[in-house]
RODO-673810 format. One record per atom (N, C-alpha, C, O): residue in three letters; x, z negated, y negated; residue number from 1. Coordinates in nm, 2 decimals. Atoms other than C-alpha are relative to their C-alpha. Layout:
PT  type       u       w       v  seq
PT   ALA       X       Z       Y  NUM
...
***
This chain:
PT  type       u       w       v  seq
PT   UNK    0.11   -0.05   -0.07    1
PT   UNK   11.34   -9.24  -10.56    1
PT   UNK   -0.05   -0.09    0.11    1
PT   UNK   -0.17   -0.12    0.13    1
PT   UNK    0.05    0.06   -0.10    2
PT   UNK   11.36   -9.45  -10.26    2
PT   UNK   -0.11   -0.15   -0.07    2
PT   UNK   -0.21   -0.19   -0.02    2
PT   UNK    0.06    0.11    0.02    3
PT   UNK   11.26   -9.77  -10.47    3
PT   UNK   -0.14    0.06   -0.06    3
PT   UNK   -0.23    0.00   -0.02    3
PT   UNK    0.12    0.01    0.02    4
PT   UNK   10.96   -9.61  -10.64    4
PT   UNK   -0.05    0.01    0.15    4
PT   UNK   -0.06   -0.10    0.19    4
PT   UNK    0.07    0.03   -0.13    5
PT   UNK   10.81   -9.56  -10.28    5
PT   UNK    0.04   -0.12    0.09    5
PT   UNK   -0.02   -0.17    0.18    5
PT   UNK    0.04    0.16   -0.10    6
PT   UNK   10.88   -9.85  -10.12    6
PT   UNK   -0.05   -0.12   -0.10    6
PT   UNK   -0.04   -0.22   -0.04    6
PT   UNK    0.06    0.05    0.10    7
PT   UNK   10.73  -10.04  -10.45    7
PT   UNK   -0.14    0.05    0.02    7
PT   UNK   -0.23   -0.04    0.05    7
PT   UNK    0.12   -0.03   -0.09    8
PT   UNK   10.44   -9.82  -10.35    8
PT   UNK   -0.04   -0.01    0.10    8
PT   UNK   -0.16    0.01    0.12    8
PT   UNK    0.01    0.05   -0.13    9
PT   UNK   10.47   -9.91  -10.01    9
PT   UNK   -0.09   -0.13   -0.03    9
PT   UNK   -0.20   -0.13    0.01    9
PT   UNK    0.03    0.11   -0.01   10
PT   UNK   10.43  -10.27  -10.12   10
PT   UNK   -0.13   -0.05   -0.05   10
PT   UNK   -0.17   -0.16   -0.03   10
PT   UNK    0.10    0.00    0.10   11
PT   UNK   10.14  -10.23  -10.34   11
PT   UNK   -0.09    0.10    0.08   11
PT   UNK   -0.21    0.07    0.08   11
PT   UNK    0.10   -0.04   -0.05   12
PT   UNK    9.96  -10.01  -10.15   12
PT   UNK   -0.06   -0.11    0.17   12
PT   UNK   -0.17   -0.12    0.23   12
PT   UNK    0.07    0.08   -0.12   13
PT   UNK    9.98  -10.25   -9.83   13
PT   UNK   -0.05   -0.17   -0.05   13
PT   UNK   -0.11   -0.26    0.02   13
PT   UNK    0.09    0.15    0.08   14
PT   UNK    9.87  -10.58  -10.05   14
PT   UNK   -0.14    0.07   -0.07   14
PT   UNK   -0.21   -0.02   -0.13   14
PT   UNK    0.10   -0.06    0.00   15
PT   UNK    9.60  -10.36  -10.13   15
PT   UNK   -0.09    0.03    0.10   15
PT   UNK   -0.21    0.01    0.07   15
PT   UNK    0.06   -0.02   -0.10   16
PT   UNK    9.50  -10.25   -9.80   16
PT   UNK   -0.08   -0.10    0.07   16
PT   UNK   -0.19   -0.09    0.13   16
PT   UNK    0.05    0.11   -0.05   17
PT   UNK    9.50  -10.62   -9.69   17
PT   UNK   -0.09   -0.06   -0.06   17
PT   UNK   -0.17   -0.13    0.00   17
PT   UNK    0.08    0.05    0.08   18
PT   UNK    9.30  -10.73   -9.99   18
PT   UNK   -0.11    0.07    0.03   18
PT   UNK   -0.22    0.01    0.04   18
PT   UNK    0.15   -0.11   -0.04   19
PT   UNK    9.03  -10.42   -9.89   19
PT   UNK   -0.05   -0.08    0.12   19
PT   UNK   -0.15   -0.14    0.15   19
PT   UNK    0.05    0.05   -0.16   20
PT   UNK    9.01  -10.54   -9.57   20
PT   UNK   -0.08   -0.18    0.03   20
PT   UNK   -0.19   -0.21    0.09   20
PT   UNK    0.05    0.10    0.01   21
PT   UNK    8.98  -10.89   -9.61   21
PT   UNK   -0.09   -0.04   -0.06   21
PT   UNK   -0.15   -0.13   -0.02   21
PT   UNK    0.18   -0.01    0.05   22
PT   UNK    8.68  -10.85   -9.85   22
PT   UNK   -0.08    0.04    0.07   22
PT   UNK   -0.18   -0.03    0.09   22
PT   UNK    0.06   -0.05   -0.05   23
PT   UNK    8.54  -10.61   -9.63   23
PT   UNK   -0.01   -0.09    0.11   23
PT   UNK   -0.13   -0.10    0.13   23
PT   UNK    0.01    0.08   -0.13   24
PT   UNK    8.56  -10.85   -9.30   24
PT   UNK   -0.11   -0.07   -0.05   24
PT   UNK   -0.22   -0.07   -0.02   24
PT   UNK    0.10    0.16    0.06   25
PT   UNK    8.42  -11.16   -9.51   25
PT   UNK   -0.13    0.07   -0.05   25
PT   UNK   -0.22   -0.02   -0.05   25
PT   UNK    0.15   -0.06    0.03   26
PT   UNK    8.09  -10.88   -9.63   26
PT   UNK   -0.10   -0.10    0.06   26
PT   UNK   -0.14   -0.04    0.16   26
PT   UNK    0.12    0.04   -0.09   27
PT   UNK    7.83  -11.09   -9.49   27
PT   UNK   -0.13    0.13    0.01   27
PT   UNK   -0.19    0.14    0.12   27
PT   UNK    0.09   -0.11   -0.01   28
PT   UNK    7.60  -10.79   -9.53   28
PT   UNK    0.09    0.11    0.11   28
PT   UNK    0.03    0.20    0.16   28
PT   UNK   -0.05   -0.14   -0.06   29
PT   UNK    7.87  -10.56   -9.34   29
PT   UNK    0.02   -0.04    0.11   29
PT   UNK    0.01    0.05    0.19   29
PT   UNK   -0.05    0.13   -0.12   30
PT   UNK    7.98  -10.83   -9.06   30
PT   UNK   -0.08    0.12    0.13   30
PT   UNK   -0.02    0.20    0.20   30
PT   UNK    0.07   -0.06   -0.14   31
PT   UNK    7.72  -10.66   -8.80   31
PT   UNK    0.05    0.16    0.00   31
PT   UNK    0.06    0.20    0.12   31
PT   UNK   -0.03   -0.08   -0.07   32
PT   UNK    7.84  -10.31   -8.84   32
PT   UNK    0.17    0.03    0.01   32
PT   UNK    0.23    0.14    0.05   32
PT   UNK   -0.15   -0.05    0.02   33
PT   UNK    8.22  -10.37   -8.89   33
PT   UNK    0.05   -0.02    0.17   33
PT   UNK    0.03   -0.12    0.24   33
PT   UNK   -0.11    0.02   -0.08   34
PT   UNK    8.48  -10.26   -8.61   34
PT   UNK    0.04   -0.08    0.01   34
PT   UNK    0.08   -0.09   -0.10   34
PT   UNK   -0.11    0.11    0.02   35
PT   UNK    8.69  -10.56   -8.55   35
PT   UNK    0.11    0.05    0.03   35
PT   UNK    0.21    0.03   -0.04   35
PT   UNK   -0.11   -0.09   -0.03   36
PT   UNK    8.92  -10.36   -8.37   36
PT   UNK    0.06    0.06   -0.11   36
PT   UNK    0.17    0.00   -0.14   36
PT   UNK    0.03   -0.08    0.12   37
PT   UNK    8.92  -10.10   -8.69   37
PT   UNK    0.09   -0.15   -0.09   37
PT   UNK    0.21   -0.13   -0.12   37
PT   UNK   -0.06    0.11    0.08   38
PT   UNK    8.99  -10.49   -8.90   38
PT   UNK    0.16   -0.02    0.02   38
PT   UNK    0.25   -0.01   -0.07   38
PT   UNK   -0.08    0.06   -0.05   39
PT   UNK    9.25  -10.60   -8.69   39
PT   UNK    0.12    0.09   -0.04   39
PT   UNK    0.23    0.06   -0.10   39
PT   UNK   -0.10   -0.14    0.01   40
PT   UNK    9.44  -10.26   -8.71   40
PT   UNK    0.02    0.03   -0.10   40
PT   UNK    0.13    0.09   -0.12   40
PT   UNK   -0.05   -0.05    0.18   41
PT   UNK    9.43  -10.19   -9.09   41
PT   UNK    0.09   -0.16   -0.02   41
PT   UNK    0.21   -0.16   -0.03   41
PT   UNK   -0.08    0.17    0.04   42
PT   UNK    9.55  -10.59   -9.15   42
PT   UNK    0.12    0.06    0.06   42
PT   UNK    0.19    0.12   -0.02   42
PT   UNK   -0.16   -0.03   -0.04   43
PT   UNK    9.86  -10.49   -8.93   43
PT   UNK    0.06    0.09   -0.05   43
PT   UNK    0.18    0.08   -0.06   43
PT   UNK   -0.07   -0.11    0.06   44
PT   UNK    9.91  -10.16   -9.10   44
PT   UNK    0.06   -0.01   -0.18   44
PT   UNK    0.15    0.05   -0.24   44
PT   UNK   -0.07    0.06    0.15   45
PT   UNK    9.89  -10.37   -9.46   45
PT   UNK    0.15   -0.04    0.03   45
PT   UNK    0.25    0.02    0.00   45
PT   UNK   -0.13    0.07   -0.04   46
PT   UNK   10.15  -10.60   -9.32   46
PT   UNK    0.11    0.06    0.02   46
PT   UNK    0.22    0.01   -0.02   46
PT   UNK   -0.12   -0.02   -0.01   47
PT   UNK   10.38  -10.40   -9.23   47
PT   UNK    0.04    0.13   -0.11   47
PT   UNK    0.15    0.19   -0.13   47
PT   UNK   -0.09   -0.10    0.13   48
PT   UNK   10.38  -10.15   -9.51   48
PT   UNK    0.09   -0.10   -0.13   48
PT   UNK    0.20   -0.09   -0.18   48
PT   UNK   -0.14    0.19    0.05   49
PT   UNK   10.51  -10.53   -9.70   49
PT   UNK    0.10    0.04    0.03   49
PT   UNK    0.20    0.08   -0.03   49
PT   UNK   -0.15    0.08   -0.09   50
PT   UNK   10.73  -10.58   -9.50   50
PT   UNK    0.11    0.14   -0.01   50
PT   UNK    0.23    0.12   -0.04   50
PT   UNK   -0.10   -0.14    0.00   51
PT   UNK   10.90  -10.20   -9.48   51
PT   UNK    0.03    0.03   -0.15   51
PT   UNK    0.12    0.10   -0.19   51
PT   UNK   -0.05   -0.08    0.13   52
PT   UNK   10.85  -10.18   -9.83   52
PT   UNK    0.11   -0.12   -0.08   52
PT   UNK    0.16   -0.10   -0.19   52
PT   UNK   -0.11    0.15    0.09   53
PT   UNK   11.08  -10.55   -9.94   53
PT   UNK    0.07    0.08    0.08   53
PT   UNK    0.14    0.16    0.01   53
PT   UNK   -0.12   -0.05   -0.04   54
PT   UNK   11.30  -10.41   -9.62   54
PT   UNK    0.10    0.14   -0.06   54
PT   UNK    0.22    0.17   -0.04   54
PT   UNK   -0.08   -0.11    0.08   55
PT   UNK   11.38  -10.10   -9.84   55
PT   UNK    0.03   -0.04   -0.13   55
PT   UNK    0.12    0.02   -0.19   55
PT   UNK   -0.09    0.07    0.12   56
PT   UNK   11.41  -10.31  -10.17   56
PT   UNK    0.13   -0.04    0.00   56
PT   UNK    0.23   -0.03   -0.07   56
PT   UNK   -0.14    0.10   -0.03   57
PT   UNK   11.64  -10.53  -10.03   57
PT   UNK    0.09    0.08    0.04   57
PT   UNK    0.19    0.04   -0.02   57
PT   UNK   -0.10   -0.08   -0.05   58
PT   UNK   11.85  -10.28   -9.86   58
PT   UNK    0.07   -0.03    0.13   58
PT   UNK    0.18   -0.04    0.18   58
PT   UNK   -0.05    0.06   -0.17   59
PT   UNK   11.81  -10.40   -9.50   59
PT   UNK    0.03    0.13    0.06   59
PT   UNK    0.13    0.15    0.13   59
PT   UNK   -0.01   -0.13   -0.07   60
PT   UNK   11.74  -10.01   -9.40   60
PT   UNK    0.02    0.08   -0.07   60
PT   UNK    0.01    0.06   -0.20   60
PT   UNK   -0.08   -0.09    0.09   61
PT   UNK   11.87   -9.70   -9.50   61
PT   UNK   -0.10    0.09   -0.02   61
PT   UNK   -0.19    0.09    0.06   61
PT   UNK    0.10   -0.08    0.01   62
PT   UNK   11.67   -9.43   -9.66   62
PT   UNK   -0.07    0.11    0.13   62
PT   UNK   -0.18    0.17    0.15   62
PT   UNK    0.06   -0.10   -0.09   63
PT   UNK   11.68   -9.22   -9.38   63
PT   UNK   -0.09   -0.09    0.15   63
PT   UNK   -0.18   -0.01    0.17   63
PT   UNK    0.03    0.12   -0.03   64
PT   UNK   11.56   -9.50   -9.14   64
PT   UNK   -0.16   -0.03   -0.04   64
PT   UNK   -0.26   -0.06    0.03   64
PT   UNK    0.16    0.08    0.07   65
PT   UNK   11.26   -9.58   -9.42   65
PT   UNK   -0.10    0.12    0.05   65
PT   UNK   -0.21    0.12    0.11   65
PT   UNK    0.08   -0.13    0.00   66
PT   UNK   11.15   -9.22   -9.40   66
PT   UNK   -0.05    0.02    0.12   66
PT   UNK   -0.17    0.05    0.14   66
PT   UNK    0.04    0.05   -0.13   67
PT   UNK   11.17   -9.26   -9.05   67
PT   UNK   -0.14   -0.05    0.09   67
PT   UNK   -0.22    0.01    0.16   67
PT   UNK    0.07    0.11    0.00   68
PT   UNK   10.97   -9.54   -9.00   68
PT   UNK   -0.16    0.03   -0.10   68
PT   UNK   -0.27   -0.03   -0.08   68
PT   UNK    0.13    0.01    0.10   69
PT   UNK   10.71   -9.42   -9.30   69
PT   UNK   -0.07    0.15    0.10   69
PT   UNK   -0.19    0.16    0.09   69
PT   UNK    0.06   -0.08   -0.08   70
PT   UNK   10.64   -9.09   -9.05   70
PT   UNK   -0.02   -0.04    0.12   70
PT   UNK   -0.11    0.03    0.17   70
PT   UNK    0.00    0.06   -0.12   71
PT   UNK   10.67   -9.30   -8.71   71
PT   UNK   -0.20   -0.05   -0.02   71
PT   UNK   -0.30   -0.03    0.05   71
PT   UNK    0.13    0.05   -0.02   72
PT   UNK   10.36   -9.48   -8.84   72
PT   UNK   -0.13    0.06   -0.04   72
PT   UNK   -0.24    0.04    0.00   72
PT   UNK    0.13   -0.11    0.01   73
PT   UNK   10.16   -9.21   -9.02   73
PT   UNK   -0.04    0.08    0.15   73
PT   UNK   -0.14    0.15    0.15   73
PT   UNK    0.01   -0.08   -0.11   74
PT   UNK   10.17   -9.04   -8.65   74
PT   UNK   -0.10   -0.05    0.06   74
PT   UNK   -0.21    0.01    0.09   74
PT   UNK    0.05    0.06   -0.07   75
PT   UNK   10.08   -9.36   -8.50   75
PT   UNK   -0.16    0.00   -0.05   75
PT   UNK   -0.24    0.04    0.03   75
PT   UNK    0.09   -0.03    0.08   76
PT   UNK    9.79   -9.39   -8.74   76
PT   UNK   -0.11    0.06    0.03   76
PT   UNK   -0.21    0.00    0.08   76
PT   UNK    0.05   -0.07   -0.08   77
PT   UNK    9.66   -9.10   -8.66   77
PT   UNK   -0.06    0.02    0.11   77
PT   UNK   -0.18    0.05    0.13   77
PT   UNK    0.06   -0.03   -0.13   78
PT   UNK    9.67   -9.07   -8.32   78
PT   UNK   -0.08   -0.18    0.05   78
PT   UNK   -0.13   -0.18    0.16   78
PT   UNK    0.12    0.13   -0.06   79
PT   UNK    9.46   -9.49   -8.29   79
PT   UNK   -0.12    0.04   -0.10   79
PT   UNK   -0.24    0.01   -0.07   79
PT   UNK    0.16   -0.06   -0.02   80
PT   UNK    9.21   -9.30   -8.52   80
PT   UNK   -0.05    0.06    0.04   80
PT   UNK   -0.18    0.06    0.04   80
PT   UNK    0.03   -0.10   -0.07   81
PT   UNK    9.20   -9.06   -8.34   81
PT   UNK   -0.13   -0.07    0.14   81
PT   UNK   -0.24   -0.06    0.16   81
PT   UNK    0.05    0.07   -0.13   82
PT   UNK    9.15   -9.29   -8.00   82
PT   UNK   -0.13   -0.08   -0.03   82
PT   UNK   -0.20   -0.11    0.07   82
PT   UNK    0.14    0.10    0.06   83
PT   UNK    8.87   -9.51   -8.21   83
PT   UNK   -0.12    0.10   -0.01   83
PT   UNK   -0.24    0.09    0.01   83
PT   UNK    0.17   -0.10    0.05   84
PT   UNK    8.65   -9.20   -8.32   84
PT   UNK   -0.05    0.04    0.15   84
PT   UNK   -0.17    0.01    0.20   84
PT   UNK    0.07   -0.06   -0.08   85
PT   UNK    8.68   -9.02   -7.98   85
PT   UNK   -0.13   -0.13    0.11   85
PT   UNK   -0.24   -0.09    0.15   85
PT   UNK    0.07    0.07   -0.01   86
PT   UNK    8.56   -9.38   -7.83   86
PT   UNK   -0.12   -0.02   -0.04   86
PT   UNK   -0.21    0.00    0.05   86
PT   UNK    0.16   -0.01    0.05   87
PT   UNK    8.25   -9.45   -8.04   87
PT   UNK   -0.07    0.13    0.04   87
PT   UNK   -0.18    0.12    0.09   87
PT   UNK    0.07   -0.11   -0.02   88
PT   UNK    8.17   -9.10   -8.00   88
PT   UNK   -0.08    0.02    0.19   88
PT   UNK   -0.19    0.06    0.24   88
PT   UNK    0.02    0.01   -0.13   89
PT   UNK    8.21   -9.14   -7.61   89
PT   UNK   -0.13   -0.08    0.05   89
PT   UNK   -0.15   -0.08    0.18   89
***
């Protein structure tokens, strides 16, 4: 179980990074993209990588991954959170 989801981990955040980095380079979207918004999905690709090889490999333990895979949905969250109420402000 653990390895299908951190296989999807890894595939979903080379995914993310690939979205993102089309989307930056838009020349048509350039003027209304976030950069902030850019910068913060690129890190959240990266490190879903990186969490998802460290649970292939067996650097961390499942409970640990699960951990770490709710630590950052929180975080998530609460910097969209702090980005919408912003623009909105």
């Amino acid at each position: 179980m653990i390895k299908i989801l951190s296989v999807s981990m890894i595939v979903l955040g080379i995914l993310l990074v690939i979205a993102q980095l089309k989307e930056g380079y838009d020349k048509t979207y350039i003027g209304k993209y976030n950069k902030i918004k850019f910068f913060i999905n690129l890190v959240y690709g990266f490190s879903y990588v990186i969490m998802g090889l460290l649970a292939i490999l067996k650097v961390i333990s499942e409970k640990r991954f699960i951990n770490l895979l709710i630590l950052f949905a929180v975080l998530r969250v609460l910097i969209d959170y702090k980005i919408k109420t912003q623009e909105n402000g």
